[in-house]
N, CA, C and O atoms as a GROMACS GRO file, in nm:
protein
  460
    1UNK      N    1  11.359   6.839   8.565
    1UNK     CA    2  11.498   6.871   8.544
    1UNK      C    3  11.542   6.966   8.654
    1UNK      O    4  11.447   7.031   8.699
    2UNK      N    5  11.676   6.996   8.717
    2UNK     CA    6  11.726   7.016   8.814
    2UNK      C    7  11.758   7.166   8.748
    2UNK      O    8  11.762   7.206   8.631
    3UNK      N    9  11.771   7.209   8.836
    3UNK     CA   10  11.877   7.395   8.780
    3UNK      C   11  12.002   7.278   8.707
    3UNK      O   12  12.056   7.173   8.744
    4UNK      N   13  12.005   7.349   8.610
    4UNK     CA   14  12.115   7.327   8.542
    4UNK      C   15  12.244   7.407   8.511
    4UNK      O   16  12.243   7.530   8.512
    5UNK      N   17  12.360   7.331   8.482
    5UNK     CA   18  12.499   7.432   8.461
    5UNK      C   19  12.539   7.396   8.337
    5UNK      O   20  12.557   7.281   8.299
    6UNK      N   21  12.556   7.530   8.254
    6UNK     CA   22  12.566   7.514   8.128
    6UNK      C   23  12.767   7.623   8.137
    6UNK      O   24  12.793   7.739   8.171
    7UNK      N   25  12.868   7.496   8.084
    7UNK     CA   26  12.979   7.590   8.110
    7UNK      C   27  12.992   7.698   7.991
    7UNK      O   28  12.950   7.686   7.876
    8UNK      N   29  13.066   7.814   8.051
    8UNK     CA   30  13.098   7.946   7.967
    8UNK      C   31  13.176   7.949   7.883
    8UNK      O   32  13.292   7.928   7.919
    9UNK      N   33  13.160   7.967   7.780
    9UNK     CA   34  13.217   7.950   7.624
    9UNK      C   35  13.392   7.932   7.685
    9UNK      O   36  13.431   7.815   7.679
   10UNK      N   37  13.467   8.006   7.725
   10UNK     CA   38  13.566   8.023   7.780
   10UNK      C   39  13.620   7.860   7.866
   10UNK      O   40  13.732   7.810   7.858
   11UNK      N   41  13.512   7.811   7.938
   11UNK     CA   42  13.506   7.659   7.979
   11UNK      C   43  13.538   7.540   7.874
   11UNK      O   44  13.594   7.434   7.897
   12UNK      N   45  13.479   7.595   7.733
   12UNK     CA   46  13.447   7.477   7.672
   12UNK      C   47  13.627   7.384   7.622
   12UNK      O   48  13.732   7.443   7.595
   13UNK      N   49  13.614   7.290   7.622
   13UNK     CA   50  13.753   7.233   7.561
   13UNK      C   51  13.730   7.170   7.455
   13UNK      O   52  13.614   7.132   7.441
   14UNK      N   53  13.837   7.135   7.338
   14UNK     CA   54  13.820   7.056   7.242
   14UNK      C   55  13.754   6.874   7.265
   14UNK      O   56  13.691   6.790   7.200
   15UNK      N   57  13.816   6.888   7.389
   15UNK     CA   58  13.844   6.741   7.403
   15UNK      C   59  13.697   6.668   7.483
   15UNK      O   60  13.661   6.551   7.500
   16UNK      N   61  13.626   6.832   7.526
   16UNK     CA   62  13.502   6.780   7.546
   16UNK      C   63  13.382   6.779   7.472
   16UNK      O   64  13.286   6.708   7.501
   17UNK      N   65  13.388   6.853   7.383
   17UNK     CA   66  13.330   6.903   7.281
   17UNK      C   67  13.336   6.754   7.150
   17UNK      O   68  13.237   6.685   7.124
   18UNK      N   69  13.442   6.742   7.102
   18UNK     CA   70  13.437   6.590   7.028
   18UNK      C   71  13.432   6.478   7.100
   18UNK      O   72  13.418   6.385   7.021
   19UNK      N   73  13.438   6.427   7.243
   19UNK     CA   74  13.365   6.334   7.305
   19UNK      C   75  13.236   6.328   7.293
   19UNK      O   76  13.186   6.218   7.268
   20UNK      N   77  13.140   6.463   7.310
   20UNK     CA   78  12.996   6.437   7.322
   20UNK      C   79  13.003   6.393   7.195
   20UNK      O   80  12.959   6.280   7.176
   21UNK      N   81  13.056   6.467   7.081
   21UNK     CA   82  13.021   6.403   6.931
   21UNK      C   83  13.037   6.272   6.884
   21UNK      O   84  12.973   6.224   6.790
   22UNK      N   85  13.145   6.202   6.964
   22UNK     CA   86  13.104   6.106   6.958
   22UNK      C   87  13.066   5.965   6.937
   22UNK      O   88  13.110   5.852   6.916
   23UNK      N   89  12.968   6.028   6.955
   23UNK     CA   90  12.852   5.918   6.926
   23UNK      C   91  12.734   5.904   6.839
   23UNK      O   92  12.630   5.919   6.903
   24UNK      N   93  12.710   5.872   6.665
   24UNK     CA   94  12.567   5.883   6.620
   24UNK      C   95  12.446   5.948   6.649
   24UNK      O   96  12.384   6.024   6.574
   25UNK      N   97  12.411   5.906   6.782
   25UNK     CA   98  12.323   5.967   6.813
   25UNK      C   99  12.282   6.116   6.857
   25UNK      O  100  12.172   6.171   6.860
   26UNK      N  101  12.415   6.161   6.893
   26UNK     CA  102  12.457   6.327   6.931
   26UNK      C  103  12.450   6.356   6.839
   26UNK      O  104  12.340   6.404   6.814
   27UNK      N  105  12.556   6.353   6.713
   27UNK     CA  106  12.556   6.391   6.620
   27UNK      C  107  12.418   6.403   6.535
   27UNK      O  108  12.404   6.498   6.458
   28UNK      N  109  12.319   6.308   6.547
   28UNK     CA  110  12.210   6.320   6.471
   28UNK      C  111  12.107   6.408   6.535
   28UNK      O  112  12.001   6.440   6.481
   29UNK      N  113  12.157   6.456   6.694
   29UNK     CA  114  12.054   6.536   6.741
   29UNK      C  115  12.112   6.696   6.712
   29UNK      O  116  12.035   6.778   6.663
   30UNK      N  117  12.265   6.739   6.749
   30UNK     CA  118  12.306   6.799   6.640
   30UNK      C  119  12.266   6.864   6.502
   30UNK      O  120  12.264   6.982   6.465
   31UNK      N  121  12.232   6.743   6.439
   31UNK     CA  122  12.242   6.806   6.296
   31UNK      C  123  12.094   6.863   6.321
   31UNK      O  124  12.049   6.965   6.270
   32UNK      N  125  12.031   6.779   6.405
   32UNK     CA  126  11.807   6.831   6.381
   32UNK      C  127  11.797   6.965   6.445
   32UNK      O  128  11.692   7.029   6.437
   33UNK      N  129  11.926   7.020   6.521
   33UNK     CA  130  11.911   7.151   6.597
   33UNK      C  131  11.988   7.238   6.518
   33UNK      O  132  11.999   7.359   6.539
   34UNK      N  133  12.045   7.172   6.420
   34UNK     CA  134  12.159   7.282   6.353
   34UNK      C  135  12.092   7.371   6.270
   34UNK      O  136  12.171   7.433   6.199
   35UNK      N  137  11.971   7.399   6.255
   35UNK     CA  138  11.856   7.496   6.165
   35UNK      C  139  11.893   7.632   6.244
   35UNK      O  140  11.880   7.747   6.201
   36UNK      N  141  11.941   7.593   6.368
   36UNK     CA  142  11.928   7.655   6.453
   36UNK      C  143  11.780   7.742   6.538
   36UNK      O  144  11.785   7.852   6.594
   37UNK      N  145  11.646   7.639   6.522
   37UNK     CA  146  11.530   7.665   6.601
   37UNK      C  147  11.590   7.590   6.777
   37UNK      O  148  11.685   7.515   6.797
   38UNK      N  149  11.499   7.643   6.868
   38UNK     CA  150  11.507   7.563   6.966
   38UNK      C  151  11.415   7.483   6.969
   38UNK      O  152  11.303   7.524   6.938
   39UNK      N  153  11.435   7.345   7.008
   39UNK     CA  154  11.316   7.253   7.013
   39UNK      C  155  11.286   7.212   7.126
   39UNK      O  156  11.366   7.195   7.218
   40UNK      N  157  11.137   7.185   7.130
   40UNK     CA  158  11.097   7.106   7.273
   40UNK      C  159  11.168   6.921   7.266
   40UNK      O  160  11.176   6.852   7.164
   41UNK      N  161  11.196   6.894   7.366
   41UNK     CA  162  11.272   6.752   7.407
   41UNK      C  163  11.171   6.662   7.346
   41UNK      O  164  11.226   6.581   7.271
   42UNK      N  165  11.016   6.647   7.354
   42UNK     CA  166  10.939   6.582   7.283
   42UNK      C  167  10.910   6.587   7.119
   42UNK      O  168  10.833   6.521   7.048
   43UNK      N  169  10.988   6.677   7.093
   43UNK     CA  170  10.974   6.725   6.918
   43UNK      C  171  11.110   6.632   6.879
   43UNK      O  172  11.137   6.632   6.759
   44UNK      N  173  11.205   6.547   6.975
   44UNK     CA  174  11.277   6.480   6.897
   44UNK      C  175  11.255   6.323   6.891
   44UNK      O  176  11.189   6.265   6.977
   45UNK      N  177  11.307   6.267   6.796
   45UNK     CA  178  11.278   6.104   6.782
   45UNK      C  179  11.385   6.066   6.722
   45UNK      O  180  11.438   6.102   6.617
   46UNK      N  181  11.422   5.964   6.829
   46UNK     CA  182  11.555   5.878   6.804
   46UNK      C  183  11.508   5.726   6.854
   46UNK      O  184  11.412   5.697   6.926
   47UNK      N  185  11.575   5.664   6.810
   47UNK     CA  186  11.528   5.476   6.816
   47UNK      C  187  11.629   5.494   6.935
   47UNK      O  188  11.742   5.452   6.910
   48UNK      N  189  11.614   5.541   7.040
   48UNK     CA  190  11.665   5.490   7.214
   48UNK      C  191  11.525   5.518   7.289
   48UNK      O  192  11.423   5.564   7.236
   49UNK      N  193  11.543   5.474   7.444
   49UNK     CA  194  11.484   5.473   7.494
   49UNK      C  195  11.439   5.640   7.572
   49UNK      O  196  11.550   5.690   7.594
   50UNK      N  197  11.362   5.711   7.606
   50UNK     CA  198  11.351   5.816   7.634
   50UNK      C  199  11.465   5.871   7.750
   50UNK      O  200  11.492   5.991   7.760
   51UNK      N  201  11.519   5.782   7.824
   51UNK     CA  202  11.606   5.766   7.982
   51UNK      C  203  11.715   5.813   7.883
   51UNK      O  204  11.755   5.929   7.886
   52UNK      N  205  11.760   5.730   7.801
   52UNK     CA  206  11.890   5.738   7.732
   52UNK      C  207  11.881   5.844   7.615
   52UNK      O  208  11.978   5.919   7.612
   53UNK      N  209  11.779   5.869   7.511
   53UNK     CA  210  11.760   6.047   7.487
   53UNK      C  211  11.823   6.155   7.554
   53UNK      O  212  11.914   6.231   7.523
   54UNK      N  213  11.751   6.141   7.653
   54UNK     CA  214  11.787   6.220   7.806
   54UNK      C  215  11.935   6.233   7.866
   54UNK      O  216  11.983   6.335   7.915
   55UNK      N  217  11.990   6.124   7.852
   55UNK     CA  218  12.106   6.114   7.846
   55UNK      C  219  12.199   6.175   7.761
   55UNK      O  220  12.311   6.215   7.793
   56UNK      N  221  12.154   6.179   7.667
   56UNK     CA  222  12.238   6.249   7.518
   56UNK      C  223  12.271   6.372   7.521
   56UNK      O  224  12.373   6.428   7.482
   57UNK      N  225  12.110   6.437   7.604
   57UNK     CA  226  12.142   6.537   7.582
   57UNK      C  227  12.177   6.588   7.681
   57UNK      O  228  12.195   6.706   7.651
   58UNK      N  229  12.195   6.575   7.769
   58UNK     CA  230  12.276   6.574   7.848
   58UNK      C  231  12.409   6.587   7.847
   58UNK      O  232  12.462   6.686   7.897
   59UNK      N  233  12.463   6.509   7.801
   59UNK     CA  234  12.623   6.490   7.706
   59UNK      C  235  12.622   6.624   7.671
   59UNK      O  236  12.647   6.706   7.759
   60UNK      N  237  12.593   6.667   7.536
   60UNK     CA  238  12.550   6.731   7.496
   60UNK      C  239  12.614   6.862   7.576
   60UNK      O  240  12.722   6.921   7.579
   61UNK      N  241  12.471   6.872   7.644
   61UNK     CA  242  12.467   6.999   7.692
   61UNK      C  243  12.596   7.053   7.800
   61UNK      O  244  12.655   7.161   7.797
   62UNK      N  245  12.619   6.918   7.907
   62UNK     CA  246  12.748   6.931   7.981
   62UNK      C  247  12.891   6.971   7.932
   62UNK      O  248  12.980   7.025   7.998
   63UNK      N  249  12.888   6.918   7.749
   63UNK     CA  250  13.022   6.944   7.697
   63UNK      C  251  13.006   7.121   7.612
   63UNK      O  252  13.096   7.178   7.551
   64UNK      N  253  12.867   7.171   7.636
   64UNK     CA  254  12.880   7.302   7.632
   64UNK      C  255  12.848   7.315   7.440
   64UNK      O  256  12.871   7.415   7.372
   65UNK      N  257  12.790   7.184   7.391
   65UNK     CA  258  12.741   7.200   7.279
   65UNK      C  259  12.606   7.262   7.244
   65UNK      O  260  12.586   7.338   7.149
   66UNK      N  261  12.507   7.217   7.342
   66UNK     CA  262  12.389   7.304   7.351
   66UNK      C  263  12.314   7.364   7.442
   66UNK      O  264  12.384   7.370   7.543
   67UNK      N  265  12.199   7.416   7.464
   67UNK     CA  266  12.179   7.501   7.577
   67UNK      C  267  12.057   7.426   7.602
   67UNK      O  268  11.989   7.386   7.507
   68UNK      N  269  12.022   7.402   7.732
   68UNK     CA  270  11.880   7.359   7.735
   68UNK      C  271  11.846   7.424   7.870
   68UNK      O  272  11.928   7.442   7.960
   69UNK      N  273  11.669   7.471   7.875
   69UNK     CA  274  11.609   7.558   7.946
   69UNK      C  275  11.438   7.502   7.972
   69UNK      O  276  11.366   7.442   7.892
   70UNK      N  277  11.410   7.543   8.102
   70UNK     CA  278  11.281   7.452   8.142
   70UNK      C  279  11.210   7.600   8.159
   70UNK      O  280  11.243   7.712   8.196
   71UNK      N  281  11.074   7.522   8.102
   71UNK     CA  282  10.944   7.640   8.085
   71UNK      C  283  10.828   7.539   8.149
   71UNK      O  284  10.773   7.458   8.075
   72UNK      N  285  10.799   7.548   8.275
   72UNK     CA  286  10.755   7.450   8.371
   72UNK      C  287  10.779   7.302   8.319
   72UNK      O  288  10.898   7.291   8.290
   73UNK      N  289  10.716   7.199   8.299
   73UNK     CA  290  10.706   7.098   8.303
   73UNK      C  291  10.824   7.065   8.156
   73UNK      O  292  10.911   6.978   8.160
   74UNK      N  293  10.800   7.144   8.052
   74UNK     CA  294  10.869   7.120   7.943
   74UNK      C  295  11.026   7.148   7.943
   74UNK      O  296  11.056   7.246   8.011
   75UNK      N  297  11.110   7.097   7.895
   75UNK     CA  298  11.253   7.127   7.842
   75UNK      C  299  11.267   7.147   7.722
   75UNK      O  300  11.207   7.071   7.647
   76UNK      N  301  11.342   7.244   7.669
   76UNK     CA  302  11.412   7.267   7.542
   76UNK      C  303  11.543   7.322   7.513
   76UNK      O  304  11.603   7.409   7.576
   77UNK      N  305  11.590   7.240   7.373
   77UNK     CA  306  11.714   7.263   7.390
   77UNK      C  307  11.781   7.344   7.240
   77UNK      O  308  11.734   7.313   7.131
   78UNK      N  309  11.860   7.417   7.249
   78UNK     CA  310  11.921   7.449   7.098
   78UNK      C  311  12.085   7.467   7.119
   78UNK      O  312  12.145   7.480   7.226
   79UNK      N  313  12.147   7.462   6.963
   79UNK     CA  314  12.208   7.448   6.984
   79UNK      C  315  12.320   7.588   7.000
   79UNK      O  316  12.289   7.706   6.981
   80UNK      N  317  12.420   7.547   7.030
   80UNK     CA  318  12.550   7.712   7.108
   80UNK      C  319  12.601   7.701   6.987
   80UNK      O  320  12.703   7.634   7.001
   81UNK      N  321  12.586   7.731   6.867
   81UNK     CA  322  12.641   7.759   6.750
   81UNK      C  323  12.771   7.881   6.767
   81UNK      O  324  12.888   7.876   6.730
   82UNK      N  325  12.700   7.979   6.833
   82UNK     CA  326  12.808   8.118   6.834
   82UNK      C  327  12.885   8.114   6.920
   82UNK      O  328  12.970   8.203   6.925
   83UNK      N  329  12.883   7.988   7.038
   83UNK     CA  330  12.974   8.003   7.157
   83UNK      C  331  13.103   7.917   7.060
   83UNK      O  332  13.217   7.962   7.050
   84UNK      N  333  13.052   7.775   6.987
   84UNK     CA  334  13.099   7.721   6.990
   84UNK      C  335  13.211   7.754   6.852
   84UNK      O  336  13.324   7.711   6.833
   85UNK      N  337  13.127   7.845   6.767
   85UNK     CA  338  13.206   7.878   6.640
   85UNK      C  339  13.328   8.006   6.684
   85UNK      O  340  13.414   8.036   6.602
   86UNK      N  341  13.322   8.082   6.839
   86UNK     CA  342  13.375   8.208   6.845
   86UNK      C  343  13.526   8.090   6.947
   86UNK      O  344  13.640   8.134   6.958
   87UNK      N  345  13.497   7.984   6.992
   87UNK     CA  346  13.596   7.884   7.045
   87UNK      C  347  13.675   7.816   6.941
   87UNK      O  348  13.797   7.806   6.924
   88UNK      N  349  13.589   7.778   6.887
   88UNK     CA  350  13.658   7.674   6.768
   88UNK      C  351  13.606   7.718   6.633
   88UNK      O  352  13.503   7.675   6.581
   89UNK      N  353  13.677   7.796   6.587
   89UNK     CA  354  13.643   7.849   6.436
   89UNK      C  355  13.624   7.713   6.369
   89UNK      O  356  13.698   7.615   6.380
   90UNK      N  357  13.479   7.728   6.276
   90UNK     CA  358  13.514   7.581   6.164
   90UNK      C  359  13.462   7.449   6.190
   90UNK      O  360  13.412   7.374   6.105
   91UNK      N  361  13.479   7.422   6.331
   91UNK     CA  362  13.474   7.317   6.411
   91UNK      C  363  13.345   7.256   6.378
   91UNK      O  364  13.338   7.142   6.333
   92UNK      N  365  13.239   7.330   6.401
   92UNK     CA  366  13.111   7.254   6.418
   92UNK      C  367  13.041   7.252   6.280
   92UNK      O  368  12.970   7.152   6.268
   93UNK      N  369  13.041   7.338   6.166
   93UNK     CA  370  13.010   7.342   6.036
   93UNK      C  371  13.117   7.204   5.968
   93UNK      O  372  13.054   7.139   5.884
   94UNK      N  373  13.255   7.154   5.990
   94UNK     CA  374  13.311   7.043   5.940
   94UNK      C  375  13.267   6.939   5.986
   94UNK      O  376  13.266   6.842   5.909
   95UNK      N  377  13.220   6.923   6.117
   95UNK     CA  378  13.155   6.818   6.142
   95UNK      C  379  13.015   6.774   6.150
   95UNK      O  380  12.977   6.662   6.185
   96UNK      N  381  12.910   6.917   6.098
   96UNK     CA  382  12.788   6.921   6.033
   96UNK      C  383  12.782   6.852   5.868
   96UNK      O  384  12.686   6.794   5.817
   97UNK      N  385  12.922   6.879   5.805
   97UNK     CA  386  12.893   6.890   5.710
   97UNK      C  387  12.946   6.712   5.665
   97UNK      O  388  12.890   6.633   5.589
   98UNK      N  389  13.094   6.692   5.758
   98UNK     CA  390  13.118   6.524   5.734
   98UNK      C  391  12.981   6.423   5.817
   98UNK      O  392  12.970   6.304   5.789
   99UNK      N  393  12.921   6.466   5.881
   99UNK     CA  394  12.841   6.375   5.960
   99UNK      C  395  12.733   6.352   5.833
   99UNK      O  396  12.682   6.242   5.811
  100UNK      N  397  12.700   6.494   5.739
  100UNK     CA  398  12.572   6.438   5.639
  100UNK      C  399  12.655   6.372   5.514
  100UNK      O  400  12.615   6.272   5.454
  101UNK      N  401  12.758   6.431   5.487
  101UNK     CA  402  12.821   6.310   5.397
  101UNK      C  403  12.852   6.181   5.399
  101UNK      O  404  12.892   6.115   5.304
  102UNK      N  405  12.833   6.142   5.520
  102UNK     CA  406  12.883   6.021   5.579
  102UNK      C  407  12.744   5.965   5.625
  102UNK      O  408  12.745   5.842   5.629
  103UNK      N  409  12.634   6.017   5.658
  103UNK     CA  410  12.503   5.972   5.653
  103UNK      C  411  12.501   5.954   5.813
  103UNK      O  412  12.403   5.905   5.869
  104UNK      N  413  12.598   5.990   5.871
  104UNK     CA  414  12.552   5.991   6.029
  104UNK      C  415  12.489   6.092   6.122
  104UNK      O  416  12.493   6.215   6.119
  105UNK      N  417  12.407   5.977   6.238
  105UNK     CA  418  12.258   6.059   6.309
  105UNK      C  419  12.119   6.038   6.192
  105UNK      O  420  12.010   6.086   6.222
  106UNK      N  421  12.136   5.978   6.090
  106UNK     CA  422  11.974   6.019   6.022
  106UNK      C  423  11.883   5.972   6.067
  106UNK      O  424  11.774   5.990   6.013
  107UNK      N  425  11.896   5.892   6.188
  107UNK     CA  426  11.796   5.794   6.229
  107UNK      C  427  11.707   5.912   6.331
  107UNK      O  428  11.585   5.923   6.339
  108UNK      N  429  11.787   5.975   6.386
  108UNK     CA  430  11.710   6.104   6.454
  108UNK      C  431  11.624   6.214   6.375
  108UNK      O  432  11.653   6.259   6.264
  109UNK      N  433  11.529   6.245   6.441
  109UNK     CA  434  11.463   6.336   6.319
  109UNK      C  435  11.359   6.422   6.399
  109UNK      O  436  11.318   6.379   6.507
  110UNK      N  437  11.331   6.499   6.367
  110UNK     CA  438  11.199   6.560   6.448
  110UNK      C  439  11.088   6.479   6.434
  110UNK      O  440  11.078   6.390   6.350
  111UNK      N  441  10.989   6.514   6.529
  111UNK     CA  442  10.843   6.458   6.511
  111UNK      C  443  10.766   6.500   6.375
  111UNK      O  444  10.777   6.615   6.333
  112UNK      N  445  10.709   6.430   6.326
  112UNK     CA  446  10.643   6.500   6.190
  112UNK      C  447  10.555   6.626   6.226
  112UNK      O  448  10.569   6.728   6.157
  113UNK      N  449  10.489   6.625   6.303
  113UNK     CA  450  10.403   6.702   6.352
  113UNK      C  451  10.510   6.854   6.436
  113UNK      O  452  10.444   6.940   6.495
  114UNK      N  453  10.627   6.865   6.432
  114UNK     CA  454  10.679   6.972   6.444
  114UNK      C  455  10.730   7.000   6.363
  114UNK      O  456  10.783   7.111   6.372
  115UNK      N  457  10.746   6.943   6.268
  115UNK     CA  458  10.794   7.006   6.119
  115UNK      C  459  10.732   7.154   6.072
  115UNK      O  460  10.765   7.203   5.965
   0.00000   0.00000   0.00000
């Protein structure tokens, strides 16, 4: 992974922020970070291909939803809960909370073995 740019709470927009969301699969990586632990990139499992994982989070991270940081070879990512709740009061707990009522992302999940 490259130095990365993660924009400043102050950066973030609505309009980029519910684009990364979305999509199912954000949202279900979302909800597996919303414990709020940071996880290693290999502690997640989603039915895509690892390229397109990668991609997500990516999304993700560019629209300033989560933070991700390299510890040599490994990446991990968690999520900006406080950037994103001190921008958008509400925002990310309503759409934590319609995404599990609605049963979307469950296909994502941690590895059993990081449980």
């Amino acid at each position: 992974m490259k130095d990365v740019r993660h924009p400043d709470t102050a950066e973030l927009t609505l309009i980029g922020v519910m684009s990364a969301l979305s999509d199912p699969i954000r949202v279900g990586l979302v909800r597996v970070l919303g414990d709020g632990a940071e996880r290693g990139w290999g502690e997640l499992r989603a039915p895509v291909a690892k390229s397109t994982l990668s991609h997500h989070l990516r999304v993700l991270r560019d629209a300033g939803v989560t933070w991700t940081r390299q510890e040599g070879t490994r990446c991990f990512v968690n999520l900006r809960r406080a950037d994103l709740e001190s921008r958008f009061p509400g925002l990310l707990d309503a759409v934590l909370d319609a995404a599990e009522g609605d049963d979307v992302g469950r296909q994502v999940e941690l590895r059993p073995e990081s449980q």
